[in-house]
N, C-alpha and C positions, 0 to 999 in steps of 0.2 A: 503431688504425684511425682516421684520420682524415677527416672528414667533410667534404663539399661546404654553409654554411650556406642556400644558396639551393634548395632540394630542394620546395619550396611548391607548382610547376606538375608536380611528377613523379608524386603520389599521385592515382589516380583511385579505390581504393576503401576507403581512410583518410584522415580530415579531417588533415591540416600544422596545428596548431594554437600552435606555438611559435610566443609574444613576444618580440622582440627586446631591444625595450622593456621588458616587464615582470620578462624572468630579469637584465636588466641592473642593475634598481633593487635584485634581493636579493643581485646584487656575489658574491662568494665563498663566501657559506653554501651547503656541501653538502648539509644537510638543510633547511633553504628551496629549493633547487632541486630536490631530490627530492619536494619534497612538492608541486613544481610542475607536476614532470615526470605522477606519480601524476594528480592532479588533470585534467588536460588527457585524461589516455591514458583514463581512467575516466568519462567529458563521453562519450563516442561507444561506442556499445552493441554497434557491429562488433565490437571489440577486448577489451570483456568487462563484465560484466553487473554489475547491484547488488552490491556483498557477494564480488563474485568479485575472484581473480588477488590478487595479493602485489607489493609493491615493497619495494624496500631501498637503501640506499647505506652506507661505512664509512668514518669517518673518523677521524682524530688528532684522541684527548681527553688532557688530563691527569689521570692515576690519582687520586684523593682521598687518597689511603692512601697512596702511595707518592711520588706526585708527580711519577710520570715517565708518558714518554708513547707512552698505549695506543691499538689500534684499539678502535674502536667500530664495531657495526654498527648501525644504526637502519633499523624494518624497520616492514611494517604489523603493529598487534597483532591481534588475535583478534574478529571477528566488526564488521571493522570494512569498509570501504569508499574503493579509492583517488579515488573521484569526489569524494568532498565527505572525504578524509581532511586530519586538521591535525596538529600535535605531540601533542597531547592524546590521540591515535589511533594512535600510535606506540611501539613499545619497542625501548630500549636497551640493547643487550648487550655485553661483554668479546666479542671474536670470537676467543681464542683461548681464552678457559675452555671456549665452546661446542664450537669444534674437540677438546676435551681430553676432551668425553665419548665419540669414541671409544673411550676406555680403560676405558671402563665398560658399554658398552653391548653388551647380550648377548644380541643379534637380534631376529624380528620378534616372540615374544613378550614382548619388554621394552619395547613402543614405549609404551605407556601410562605406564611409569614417566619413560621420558625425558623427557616434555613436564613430568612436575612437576620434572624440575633444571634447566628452563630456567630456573630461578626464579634459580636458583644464578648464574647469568651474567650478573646484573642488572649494570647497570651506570647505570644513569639512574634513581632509586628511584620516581619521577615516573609510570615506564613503564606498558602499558598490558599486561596479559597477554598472553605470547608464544603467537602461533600455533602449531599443528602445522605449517605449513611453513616456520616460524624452520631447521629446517637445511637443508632444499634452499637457502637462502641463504649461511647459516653456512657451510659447506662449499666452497662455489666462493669462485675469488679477486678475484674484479671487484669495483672499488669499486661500478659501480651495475648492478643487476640488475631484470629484471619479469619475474616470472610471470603470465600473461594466460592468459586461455581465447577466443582470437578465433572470431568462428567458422570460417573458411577453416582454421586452422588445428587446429582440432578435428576438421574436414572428414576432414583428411589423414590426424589423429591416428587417428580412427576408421572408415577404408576399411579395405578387405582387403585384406592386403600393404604396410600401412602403410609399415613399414621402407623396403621397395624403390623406395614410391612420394617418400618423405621425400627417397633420394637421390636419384632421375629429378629432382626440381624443384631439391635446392639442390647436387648432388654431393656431395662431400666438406669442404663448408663448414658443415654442419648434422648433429650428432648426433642420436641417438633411442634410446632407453629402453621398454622396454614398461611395460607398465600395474602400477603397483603402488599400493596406497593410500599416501595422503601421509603421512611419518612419517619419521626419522633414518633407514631405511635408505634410503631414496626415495633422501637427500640423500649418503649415499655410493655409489649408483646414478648418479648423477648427475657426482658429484665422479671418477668410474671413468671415464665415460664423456670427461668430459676429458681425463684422463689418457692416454685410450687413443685421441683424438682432439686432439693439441694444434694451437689455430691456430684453431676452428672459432668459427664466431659466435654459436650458440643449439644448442638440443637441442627436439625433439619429444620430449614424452609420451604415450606408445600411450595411444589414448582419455580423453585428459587436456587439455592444454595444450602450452604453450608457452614454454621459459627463455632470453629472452636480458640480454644485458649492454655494458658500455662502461666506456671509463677515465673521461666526463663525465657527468653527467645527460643531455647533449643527445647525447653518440654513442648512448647507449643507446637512446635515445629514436626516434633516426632505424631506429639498426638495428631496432627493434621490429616499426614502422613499414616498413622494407623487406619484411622476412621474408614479413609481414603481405601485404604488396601484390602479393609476388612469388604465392605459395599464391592469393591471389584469383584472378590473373590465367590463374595455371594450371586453376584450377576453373571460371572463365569459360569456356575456351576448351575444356574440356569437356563443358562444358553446351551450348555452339553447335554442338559437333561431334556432339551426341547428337542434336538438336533440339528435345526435350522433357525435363522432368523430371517425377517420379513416373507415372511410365506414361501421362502425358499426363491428361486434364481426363474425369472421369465422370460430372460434373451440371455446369450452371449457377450462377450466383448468384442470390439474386435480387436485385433493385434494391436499392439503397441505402437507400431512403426504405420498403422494406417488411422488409428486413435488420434496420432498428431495431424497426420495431414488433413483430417475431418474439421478436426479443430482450425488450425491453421485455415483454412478455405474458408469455414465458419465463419470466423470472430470479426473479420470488418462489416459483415450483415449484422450481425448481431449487436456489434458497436452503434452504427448505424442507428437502427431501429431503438437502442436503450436511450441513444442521446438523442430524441425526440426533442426534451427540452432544456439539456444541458449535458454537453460533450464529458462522456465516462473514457474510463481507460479501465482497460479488460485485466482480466488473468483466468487462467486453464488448469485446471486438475482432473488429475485420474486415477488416485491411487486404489489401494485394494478396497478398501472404507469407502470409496463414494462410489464405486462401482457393482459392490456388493448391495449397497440402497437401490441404485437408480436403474438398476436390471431387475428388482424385484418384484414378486407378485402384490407386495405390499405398497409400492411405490405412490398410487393412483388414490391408494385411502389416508397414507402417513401424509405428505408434501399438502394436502389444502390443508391439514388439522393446522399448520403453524407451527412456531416454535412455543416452547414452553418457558424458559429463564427470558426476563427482561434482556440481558447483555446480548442474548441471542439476536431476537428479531428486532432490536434499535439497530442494528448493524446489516441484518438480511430480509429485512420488511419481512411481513406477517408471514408470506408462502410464497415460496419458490414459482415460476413460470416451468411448464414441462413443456419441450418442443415436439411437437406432432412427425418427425423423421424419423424415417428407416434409418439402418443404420447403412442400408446398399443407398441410400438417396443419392441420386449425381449431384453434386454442392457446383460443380462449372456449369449448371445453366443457374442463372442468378435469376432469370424472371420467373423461372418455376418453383424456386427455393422460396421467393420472395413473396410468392401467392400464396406461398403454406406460412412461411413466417408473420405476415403484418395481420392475418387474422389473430393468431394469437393472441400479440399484442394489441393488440388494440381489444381481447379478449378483459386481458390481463389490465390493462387501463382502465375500462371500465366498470372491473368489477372492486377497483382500489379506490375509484371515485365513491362507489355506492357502499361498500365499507366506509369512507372518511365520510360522507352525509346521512350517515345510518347511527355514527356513533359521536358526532361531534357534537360539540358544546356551543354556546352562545358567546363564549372566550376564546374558542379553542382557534390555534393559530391557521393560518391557510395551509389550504392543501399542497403535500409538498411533491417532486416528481414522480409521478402515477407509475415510471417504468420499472420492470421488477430488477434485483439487484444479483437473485439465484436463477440460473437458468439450466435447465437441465436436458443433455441429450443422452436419453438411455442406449446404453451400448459403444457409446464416445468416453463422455465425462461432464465435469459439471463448469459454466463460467458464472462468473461474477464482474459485476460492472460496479464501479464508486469514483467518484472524484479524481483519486491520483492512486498509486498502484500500491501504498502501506494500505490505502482504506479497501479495497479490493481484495486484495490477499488476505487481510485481518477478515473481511465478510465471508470467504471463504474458511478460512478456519473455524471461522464461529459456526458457518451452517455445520461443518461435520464433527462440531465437536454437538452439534443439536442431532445430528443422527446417529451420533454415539448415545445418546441421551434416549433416540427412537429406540434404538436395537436393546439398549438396557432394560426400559420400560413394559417393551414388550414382553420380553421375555422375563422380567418377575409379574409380570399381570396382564393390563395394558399401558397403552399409550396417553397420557390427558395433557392437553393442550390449555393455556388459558383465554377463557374466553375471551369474543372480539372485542368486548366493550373494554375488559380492562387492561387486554393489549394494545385499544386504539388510547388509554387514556396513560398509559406510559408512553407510546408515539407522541402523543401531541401535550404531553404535558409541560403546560409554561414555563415550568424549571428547564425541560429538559430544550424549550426554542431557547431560550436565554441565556444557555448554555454555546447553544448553536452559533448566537446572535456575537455570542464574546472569542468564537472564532476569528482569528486574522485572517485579511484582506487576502483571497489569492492572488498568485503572481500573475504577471503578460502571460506567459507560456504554459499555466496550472491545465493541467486537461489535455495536452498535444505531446502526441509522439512523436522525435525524429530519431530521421536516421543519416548518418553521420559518416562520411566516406575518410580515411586516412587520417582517422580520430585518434590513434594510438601516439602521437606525438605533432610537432610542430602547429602548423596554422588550425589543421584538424582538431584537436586536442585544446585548442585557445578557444576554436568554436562552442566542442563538446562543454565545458565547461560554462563556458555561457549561458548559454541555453539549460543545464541545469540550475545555473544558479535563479535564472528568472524560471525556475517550476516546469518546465517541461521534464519528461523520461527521455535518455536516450539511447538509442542501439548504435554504440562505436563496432566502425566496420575497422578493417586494415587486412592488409595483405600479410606484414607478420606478427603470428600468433603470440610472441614471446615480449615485444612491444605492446602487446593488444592486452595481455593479462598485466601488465604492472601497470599501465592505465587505468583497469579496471579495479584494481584496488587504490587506485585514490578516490573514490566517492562512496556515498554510505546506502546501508542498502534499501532497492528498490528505486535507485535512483538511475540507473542504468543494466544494459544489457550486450554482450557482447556479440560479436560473430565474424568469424574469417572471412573476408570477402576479395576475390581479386574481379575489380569492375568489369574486365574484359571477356568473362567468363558468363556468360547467362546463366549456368546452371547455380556459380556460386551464389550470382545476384539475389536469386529467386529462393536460396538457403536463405541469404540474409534480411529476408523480406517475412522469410516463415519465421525466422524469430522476432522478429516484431511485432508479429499479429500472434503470436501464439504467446509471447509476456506480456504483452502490453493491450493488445487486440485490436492493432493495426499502425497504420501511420500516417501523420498530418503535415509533416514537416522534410523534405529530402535534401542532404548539404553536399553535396559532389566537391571537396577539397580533396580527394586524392589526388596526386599530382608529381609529374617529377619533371625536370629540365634537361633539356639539352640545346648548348650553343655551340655551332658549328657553322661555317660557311656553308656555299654552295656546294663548294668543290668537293667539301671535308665531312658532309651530312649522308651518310649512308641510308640505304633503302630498308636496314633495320630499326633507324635512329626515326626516320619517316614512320615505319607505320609504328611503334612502341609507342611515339608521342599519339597518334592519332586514336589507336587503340585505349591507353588509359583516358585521354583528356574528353576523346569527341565520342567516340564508340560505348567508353564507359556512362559518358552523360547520357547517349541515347537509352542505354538499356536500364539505368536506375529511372530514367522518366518515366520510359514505357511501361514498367512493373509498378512503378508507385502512383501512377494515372489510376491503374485497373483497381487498385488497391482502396485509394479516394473516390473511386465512384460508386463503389461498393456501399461507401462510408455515408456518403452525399453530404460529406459534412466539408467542402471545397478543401483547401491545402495550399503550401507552400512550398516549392521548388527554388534554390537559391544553387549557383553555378559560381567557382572560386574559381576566375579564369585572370588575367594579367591586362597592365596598363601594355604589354607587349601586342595585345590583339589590336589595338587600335594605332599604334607609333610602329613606324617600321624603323629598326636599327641592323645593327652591321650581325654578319654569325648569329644569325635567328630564324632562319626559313624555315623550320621543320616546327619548334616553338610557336612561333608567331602567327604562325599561319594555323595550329589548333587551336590555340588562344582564339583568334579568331572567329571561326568554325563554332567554339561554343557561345561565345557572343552573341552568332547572330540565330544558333540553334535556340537562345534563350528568346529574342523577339519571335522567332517561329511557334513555340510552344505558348507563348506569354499571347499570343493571337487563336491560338488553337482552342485551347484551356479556357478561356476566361469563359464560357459559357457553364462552364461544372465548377466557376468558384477557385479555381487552382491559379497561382500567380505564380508567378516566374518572374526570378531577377536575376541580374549579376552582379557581383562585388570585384571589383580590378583591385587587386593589390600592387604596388611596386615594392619594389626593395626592401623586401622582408627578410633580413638579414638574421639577425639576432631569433634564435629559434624556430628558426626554419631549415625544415630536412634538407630542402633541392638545393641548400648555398652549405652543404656539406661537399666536399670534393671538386671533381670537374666543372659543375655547371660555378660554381664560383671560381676558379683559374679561369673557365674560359671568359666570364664577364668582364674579370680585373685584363687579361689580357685586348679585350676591346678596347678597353679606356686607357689602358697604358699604364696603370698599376698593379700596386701586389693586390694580392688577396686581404691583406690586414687593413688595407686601405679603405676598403668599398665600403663598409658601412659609413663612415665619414662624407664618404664619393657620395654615396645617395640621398645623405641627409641633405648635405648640400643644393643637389641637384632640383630640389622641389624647392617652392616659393614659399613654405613654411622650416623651412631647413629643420626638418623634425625627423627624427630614425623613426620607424615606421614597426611598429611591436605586429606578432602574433593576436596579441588581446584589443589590438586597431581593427582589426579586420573582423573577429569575432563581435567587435560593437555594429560593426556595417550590416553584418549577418543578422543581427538582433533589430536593426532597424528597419531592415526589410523582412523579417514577420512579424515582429512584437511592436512597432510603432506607422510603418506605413502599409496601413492595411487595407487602403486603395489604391495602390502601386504595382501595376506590372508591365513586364518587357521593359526593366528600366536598368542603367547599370551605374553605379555608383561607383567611385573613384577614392579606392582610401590608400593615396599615393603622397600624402604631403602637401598636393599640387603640383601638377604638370602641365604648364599650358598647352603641353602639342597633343596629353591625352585630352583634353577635355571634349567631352561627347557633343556640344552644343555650342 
């Protein structure tokens, strides 16, 4: 099949994304272009979702052992993804050892054993554990192949009368297969359907996907890409001829600008309520595509049917949860919200129990958490709850790439769903715990939001960091903006969230609080390190210098407490509250009355709340820092002249001055202070009203 290269103007609803340029510089490596090919197809969410679809090519290696020369097929390994897939992501096989378990393989109750002699076929020792759909590849003869789940072509996959409708769009150019789970026989299903169809370009998966192939990475790629384009083009044209989809529109939206605040006022109930038995982290959408579902007349018959593609509902459990709200609901009475909400759920629980004991096995693994993962408020948008915010937003994607799948289906027939039993027997399929089982350990912080005051540099920024790296998300606050985005680009995404925050401001607080519950769906964790100094005498301390300090250090703790109180109880999942205040509040020294005395002031605001709190689960600490010199904003300028000036030195002096001055004669890092922080949520997690001291050693600070 030889290809036209100039195909760029022909795609209107697949992005052409081959470089000319770029597959030129990697010259003749088949597996550099396959991993090029992968990569580009896997960038565009049409053609298939996080974690979804399989790519492969095979090539002439020389045998180690023998020293003559072998196919190879090199394919995606297991649980990995062709968007951001590299070698390291890949495994290597013998393609004719794997063709050779034919002769051992003894139907569809042997599919469990087969996946462990993929082992047997290794051929790259490097490799990455072979998938379960290592032989739908194995099996067919094309050097390069993609399994995709697009959605048009899901569309097709899962209408009524699939088959007939597969040949109306491609004729006798396109096979199809009905629905089987993926496994060795899938892939002599597959390799049959060849046989009994020679010449054809791809094959449909009844309620599945999509298999096509080429002799180059690039025919493969375009054919993908056709198949892809043609099926759109057909489903367009029946959506125009219908006029409407989902039985047309049964509410409104509401505005955009009140969309969020619904949400935003939402998502710590709804967090709440999901992490019954394991603390989720949220995310929010609205766009035209899930709002066009979740207002429609159709909405109430589509969301119980489930999804139809496996990738779909391993990621958004079988059905959606629809919430019972107006869209005029008042969300600020929580206990009226909350009598409409827990029946639901607990609707929704129940009926996920009676699903898992209705279809389980005598093997089949425990039941896993009942809470639903899609929840939907018509006339808002839709959330999703998962572990940490990639699994969340990938659940998210997946559902609307399934009701791009609904609106497809529909509109060339109907809708089919697969049944419960063989979507509970992909849910709970042994492969797929054991897969689960060879997930790494979560971190301390995996599952908790904070939020981060004066994050965009210094001690702030030493904190953020932390708290990332042990698996928290977090919302860096900061006063300025331009600090606050090159922050934001040191971490990768979904690992944080920004927002302008000046503490002294309730209105801003309460912006920076909607971003957190609206990316993330709320928050566990609040770090109040904003902060600036000033030393001056009595004489020399002005009544501006007084309230500036009181204002960012004591004023601003009160209002981040006050907001993130309401926010945690929402939650009822308790929190942590941690205050970055100085060995200053407890030592009185020379030109520090205004300093010392908010220092102070939050100290002992911290046992105030840490006495208040403890009944809702919330702890409250403090961390004292001293002479945090070395990357610290507040010893930029004045406030370090005027310390060196107390002590009788320069400024170049002081960090030596303070090491000295502790009984560990240690300079005292940004990233000291962020372990103190870390020990007081992630390690002392029956600790509060307590303040810790990460000064070196100070005998005149010590609290006891």
């Amino acid at each position: 099949m030889k290809l036209n290269h100039k195909m760029e103007k022909t795609f209107q609803y697949v992005d052409y994304l081959w470089d000319e340029a770029k597959t030129a510089s990697l010259g003749d490596d088949q597996v550099e272009l396959f991993l090029y090919r992968s990569n580009i197809l896997g960038s565009d969410l049409r053609i298939t979702n996080y974690g979804g679809g399989n790519t492969s090519c095979k090539t002439i290696e020389k045998d180690p052992l023998t020293n003559e020369e072998v196919e190879v097929m090199w394919v995606k390994g297991s649980g990995g993804d062709i968007g951001t897939l590299t070698r390291k992501g890949i495994a290597g096989l013998y393609t004719n050892r794997l063709r050779d378990l034919k002769n051992v393989y003894g139907g569809l109750a042997d599919e469990d054993r087969m996946v462990g002699l993929f082992n047997h076929c290794i051929y790259d020792l490097d490799s990455k554990a072979p998938s379960i759909d290592t032989p739908l590849h194995g099996l067919l003869p094309f050097k390069h192949i993609d399994h995709l789940h697009p959605d048009a072509l899901i569309a097709v996959a899962a209408a009524q009368d699939s088959e007939q409708i597969t040949k109306e769009i491609w004729g006798d150019t396109m096979g199809w297969v009905p629905w089987q789970r993926p496994g060795f026989d899938l892939g002599l299903q597959l390799e049959k359907c060849l046989n009994d169809n020679p010449g054809i370009r791809g094959i449909v998966l009844g309620s599945h996907g999509l298999f096509t192939w080429g002799d180059t990475s690039y025919e493969c790629y375009i054919n993908s890409l056709e198949v892809i384009e043609t099926a759109s083009e057909y489903i367009n044209k029946k959506i125009k001829e219908k006029g409407s989809v989902f039985g047309g529109q049964k509410l409104a939206s509401l505005p955009p600008a009140e969309r969020k605040e619904k949400a935003a006022q939402l998502m710590p109930l709804l967090r709440g309520l999901a992490s019954s038995e394991n603390r989720m982290i949220g995310h929010f959408t609205d766009t035209d595509v899930v709002l066009e579902y979740i207002n429609s007349n159709d909405l109430e018959r589509l969301a119980p049917m489930g999804t139809s593609c496996p990738d779909h509902f391993l990621r958004t459990k079988i059905q959606p949860l629809i919430l019972d709200l107006a869209t005029d609901e008042d969300l600020t009475n929580t206990e009226a919200v909350l009598a409409k909400l827990n029946p639901s759920f607990e609707k929704y629980r129940n009926e996920y129990k009676a699903y898992y004991e209705t279809c389980k096995h005598a093997n089949s693994p425990a039941m896993r958490d009942p809470n639903p993962v899609i929840i939907i408020y018509p006339g808002v948008g839709m959330f999703s709850f998962a572990k940490n915010k990639q699994t969340t937003r990938v659940a998210s994607e997946f559902y609307i790439n399934a009701i791009n799948v609904m609106r497809g289906a529909e509109a060339i027939s109907a809708y089919t769903s697969l049944p419960r039993q063989e979507a509970f027997d992909i849910e709970y399929w042994l492969l797929e715990e054991a897969k689960l089982q060879r997930m790494p350990a979560e971190k301390p912080l995996s599952r908790k939001v904070a939020l981060v005051t004066g994050a965009a540099g210094g001690i702030g920024k030493a904190i953020a960091d932390k708290l990332v790296a042990e698996g928290a998300n977090v919302v860096l606050t900061d006063i300025n903006e331009d600090n606050l985005a090159s922050a934001f680009k040191t971490y990768k995404r979904d690992e944080v969230a920004t927002a302008l925050c000046d503490v002294t401001d309730v209105n801003s607080i309460q912006k920076a609080y909607k971003e957190a519950c609206l990316v993330f769906g709320g928050v566990d964790i609040v770090i109040h390190s904003a902060g600036l100094a000033i030393s001056k005498s009595l004489e020399d301390t002005e009544i501006r210098d007084w309230e500036l300090l009181q204002n960012v250090l004591v004023k601003g703790q009160f209002l981040l407490a006050k907001k993130a109180v309401d926010i945690m109880r929402k939650q009822g999942l308790g929190g942590d509250i941690v205050h970055i205040a100085s060995k200053n509040g407890l030592v009185a020294g020379p030109n520090n009355v205004g300093y010392g005395t908010a220092k102070a002031a939050q100290q002992h605001m911290t046992r105030l709340l840490a006495a208040e709190l403890a009944k809702d689960k919330i702890r409250v600490n403090t961390v004292n820092p001293d002479g945090v010199i070395v990357g610290s904003k507040i010893w930029e300028g004045a406030w370090a002249e005027g310390r060196a000036k107390a002590y009788g030195i320069t400024v170049e002096e002081l960090p030596a001055h303070y090491a000295k001055r502790n009984l560990l004669n240690e300079i005292i890092l940004p990233d000291d202070i962020a372990n103190g922080v870390f020990a007081c949520i992630g390690i002392l997690d029956k600790s509060t009203g307590n303040t810790i001291n990460v000064d070196g050693g100070m005998a005149n600070a010590f609290v006891r």
